[in-house]
C-alpha positions in Angstrom: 101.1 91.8 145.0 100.8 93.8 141.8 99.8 92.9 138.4 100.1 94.2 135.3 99.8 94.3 131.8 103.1 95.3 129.5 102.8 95.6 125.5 104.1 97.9 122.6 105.0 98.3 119.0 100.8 98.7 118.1 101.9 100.4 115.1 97.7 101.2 114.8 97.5 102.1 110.6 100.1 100.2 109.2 99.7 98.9 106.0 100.9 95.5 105.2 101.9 95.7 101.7 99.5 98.1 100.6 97.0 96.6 102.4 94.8 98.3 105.6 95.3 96.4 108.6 93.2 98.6 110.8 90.5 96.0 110.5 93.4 93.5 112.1 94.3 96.2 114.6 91.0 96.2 115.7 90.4 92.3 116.5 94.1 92.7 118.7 92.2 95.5 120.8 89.4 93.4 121.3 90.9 90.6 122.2 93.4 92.7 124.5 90.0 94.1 126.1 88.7 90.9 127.0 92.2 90.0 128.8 91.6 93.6 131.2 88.5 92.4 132.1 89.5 88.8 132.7 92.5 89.4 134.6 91.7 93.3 136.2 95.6 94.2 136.0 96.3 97.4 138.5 97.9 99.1 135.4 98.3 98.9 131.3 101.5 99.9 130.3 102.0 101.0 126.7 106.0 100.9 125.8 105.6 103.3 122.4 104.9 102.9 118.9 101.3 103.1 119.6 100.6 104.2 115.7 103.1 103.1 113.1 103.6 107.0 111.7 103.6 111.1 113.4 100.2 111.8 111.4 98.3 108.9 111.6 94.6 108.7 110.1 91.0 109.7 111.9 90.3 105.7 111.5 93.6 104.9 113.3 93.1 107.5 115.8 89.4 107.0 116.2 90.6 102.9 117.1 92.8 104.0 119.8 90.7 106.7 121.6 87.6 103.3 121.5 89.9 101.3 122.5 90.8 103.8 126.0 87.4 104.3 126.7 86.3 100.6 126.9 89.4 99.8 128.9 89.0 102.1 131.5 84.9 102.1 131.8 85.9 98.0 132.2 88.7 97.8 134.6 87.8 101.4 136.3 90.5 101.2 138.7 93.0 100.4 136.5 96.1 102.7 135.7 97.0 103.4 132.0 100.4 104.4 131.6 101.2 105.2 127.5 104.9 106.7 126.4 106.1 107.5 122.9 108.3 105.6 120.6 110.2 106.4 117.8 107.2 106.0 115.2 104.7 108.0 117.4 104.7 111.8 116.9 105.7 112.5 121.2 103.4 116.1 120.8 100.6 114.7 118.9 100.6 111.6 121.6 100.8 113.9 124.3 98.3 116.4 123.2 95.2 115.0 125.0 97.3 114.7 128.4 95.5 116.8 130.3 92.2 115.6 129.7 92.8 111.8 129.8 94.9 112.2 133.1 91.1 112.9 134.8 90.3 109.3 133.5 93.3 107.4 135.0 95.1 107.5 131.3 98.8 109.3 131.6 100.5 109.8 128.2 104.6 111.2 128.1 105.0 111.6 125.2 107.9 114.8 125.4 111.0 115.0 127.8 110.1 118.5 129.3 113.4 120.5 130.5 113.6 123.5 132.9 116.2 126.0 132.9 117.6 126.6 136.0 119.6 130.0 136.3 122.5 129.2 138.5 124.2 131.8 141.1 125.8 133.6 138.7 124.1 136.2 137.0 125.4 134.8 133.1 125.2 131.1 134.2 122.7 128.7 133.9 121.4 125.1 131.8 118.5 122.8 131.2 117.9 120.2 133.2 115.7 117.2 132.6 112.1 117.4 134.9 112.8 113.8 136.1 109.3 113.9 138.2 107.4 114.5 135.3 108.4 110.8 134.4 106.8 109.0 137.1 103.5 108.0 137.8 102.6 106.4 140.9 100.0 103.7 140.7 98.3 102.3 144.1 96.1 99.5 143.7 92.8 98.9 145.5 94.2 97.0 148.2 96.3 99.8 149.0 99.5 98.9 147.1 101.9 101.3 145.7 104.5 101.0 142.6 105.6 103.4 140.7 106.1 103.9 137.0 108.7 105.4 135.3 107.3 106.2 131.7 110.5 107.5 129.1 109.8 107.9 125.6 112.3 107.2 122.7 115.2 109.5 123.6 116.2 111.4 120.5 119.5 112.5 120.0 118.6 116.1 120.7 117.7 115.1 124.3 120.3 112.8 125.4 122.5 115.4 124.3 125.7 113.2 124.5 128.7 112.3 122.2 128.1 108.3 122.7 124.3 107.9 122.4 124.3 104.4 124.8 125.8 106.4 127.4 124.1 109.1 127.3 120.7 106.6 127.7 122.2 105.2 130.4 123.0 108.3 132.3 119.4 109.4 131.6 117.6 105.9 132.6 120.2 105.6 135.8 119.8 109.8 137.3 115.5 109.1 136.8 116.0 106.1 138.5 117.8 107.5 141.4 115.3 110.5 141.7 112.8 107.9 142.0 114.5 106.5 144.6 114.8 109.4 146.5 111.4 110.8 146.2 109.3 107.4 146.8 111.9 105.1 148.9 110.7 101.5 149.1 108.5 101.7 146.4 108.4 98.9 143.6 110.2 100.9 140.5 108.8 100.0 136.7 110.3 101.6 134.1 109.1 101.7 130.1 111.1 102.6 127.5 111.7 102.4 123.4 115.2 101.5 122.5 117.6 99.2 120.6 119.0 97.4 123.4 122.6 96.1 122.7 122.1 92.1 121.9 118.7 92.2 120.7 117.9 89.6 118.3 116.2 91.2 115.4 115.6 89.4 111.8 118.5 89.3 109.6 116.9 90.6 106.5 113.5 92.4 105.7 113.8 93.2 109.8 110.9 96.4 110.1 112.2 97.9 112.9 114.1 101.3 112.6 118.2 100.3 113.5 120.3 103.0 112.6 123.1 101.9 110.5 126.3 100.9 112.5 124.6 100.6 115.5 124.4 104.8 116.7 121.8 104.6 118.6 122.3 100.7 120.0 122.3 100.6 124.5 124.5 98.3 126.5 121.9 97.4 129.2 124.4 95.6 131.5 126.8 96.1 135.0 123.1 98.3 136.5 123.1 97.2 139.9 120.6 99.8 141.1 118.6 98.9 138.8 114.2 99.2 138.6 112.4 95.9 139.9 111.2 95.7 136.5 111.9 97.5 132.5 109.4 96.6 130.1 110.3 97.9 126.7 109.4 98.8 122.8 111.0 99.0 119.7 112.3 95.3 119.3 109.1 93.6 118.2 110.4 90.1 118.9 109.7 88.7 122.5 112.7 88.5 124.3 115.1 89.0 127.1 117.1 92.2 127.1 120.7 90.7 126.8 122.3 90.7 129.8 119.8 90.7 132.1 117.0 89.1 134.0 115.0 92.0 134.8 114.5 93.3 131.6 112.7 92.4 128.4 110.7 93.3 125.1 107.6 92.5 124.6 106.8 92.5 121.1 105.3 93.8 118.6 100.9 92.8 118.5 101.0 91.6 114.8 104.0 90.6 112.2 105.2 93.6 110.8 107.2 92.0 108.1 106.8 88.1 106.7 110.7 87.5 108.2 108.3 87.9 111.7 105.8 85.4 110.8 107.2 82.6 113.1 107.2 84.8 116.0 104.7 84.7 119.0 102.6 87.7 119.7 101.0 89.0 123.0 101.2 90.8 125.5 103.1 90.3 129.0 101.5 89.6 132.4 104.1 90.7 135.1 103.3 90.2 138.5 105.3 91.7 141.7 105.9 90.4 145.0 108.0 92.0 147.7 111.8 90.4 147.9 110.7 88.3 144.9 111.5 88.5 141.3 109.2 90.3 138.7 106.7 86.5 137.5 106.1 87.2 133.9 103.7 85.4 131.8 103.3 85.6 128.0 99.2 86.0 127.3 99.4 84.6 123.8 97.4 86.7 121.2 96.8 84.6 117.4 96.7 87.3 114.8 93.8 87.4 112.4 96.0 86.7 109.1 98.5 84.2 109.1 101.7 84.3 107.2 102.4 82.2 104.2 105.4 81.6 102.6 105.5 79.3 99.5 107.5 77.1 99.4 108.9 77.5 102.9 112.3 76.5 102.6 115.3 77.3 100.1 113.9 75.2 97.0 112.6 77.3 94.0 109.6 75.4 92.4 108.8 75.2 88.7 105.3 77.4 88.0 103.7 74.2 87.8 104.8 72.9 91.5 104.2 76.2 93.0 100.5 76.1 91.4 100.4 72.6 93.5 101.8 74.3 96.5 98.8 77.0 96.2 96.3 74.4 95.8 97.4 72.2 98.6 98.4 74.9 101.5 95.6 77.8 100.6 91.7 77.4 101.4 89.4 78.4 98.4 87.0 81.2 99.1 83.8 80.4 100.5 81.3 81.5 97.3 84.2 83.4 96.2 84.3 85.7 99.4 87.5 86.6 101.2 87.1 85.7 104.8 87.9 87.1 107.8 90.6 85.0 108.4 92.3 85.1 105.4 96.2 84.8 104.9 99.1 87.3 104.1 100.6 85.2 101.2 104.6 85.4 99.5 105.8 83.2 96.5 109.4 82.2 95.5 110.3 81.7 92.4 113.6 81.4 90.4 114.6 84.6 88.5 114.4 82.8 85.1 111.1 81.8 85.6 109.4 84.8 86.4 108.2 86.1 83.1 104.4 88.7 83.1 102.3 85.5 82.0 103.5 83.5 84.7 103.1 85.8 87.5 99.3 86.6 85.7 98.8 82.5 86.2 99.7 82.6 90.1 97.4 86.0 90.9 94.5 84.8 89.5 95.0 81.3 91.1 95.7 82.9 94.1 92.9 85.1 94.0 90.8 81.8 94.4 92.0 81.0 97.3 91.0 82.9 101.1 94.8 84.8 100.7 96.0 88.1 99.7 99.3 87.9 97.4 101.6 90.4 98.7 104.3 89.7 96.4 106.5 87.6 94.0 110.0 87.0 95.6 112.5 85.9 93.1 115.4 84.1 94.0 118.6 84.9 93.3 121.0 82.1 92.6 124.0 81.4 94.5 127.0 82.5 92.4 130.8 81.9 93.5 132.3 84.6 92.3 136.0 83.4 92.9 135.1 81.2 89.3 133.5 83.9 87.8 135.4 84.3 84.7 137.7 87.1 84.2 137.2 87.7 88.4 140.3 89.2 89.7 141.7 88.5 93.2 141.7 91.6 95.0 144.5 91.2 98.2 145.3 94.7 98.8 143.5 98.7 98.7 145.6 99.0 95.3 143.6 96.3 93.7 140.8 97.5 94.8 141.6 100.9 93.9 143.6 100.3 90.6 141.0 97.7 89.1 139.0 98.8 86.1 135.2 99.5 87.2 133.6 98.0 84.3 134.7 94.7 85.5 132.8 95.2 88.9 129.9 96.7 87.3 130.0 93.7 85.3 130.6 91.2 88.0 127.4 92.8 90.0 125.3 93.0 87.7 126.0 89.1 87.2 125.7 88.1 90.8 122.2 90.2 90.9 120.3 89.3 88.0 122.2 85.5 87.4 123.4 86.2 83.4 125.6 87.9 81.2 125.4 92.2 81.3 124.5 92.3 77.3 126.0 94.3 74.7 124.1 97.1 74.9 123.8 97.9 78.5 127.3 97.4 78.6 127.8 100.3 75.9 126.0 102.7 77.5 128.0 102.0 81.3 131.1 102.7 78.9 129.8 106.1 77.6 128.9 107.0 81.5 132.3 106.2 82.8 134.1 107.9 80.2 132.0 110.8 81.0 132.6 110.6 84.6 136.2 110.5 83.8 136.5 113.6 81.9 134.4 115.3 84.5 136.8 114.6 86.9 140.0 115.3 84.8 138.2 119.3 84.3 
């Protein structure tokens, strides 16, 4: 039997609307420390996105180089396998390889590629150095599995025309060089992707996606497939679609508030010969809770959201934020957001053991099909023969929920007549 311990999507100095969360960070390592020493995994597996930028701060970095040095000096035996992700800089993150490799720590952060001259005298291409990937792990009762550590793939690397393919041909030839080179050997792999089917927040969603879905990976029809892929990037726990050997497993801490019902952790896999990978969710309660107020569609008056604030938000303790205060948002109706109002609801706030991160205003819901003046569009003609004021006046209605006025019209006038003499010279 092996055991261990899968996480990703750290994203060590973020700051959460403006504000440092290294402190946060911080109580997640702890915590993370006292499960190594509680449950003595045979590896720690780090699936990128250790920091949350390329050049992250001394404090950040100072945090995660702790953090190693308690791990290892309490679970000595334990493997620590870290790979890049898409936020991580892979050469910074790889940098101190060959000094933390003497301490049991391996970090791939880079895909390294050989050239190999072929027979020809003029011939010749790089290839991918596949055994760099893996690192073998045996445990102290003599068991062996080996891990297959791939950072985020950048375009640059996969080198292909359809990025998911290209993934796939990377992930399937590293799995069959493993295969070859350590036969009968439990495989892990880690990686950092967008798995096709991942279920992400609609809106306000933090992770990275590339629009229209470029750099999105069908995971399914693998048959040869690792015992086990634990992965980054997606920072909601979940299966990867299409499969039951392969899942995220999320980010430590809510990186945005439309995360805030999510459950953080990390994952406890255990393997058994002939049986399928057991994994178990160790359930980690972030410092700061995330408020929402109110926490459904209605949009309060000032004076019911002041009530809200009173009856959902501690006060501070002799006028002290604690330890354990909350990340807060308010909702309010766009015509009832005025500078006095939003003055009211700091200072109110500021009573209470919560940091205000911001003032959300809500956008009615406007059918535009009774707009007035709203033409049916049917056809590209429409579209392309209808006079742009009236969308720039339509929009502008839909956003802000009144009238353009008189003088913000005039001055759209002057710049489309301008635009349209441009284009005549």
């Amino acid at each position: 039997m092996i055991r261990f311990i899968a996480t990703s999507d750290w994203h060590l100095g973020n700051l959460f609307h403006g504000n440092d969360r290294l402190p946060e960070h911080r109580h997640f390592l702890n915590w993370l420390l006292t499960q190594i020493e509680e449950q003595q995994p045979d590896a720690l597996l780090v699936a990128g996105d250790v920091f949350d930028n390329g050049n992250p701060s001394a404090a950040a970095q100072s945090a995660y180089y702790e953090f190693l040095a308690a791990a290892t000096q309490r679970c000595p035996q334990m493997q620590v396998v870290i790979s890049a992700g898409n936020h991580d800089s892979a050469s910074r993150l790889e940098a101190p390889r060959p000094m933390l490799s003497r301490h049991r720590i391996e970090i791939r952060g880079n895909v390294h590629r050989e050239w190999v001259q072929e027979s020809t005298e003029e011939g010749g291409q790089w290839q991918v150095n596949y055994d760099d990937l893996m690192i073998p792990v045996v445990t102290g009762k003599g068991e062996e599995m080996v891990i297959l550590a791939v950072p985020f793939l950048r375009s640059d690397v996969v080198q292909n025309a359809n990025y998911s393919e290209g993934v796939n041909h990377f992930l399937h030839a590293l799995t069959e060089r493993a295969r070859e080179l350590h036969p009968g050997r439990p495989l892990v792999m880690m990686a950092h992707m967008y798995a096709k089917g991942a279920d992400i927040a609609d809106s306000d969603h933090s992770e990275k996606i590339v629009i229209g879905g470029q750099e999105e990976v069908a995971m399914g029809n693998w048959t040869d497939h690792p015992d086990y892929l634990t992965c980054g990037h997606i920072h909601k726990r979940q299966h990867i679609w299409n499969t039951d050997w392969a899942r995220y497993s999320g980010s430590v801490l809510p990186m945005s508030f439309a995360e805030k019902d999510y459950t953080h952790g990390v994952d406890l896999v255990t393997l058994e010969a002939g049986k399928r990978a057991k994994v178990e969710q160790l359930v980690y309660a972030p410092q700061h809770k995330l408020v929402v107020l109110p926490d459904d569609d209605t949009a309060p008056t000032p004076a019911q959201l002041k009530k809200l604030i009173n009856t959902h938000l501690q006060e501070r303790v002799d006028g002290v934020l604690g330890d354990d205060f909350c990340y807060v948002v308010l909702k309010m109706k766009m015509e009832k957001v005025n500078n006095e109002t939003v003055k009211e609801l700091e200072e109110l706030v500021n009573t209470k053991n919560a940091v205000l991160c911001k003032i959300q205003k809500i956008i009615p819901h406007l059918d535009v099909t009774t707009l007035s003046g709203t033409q049916q569009l049917s056809s590209l003609d429409d579209i392309l023969n209808r006079d742009p004021m009236d969308t720039l006046k339509e929009t502008y209605l839909i956003k802000h929920g009144e009238e353009m006025g008189e003088e913000q019209e005039a001055l759209l006038a002057d710049l489309l007549q301008s635009i349209k003499y441009e284009t005549k010279d």
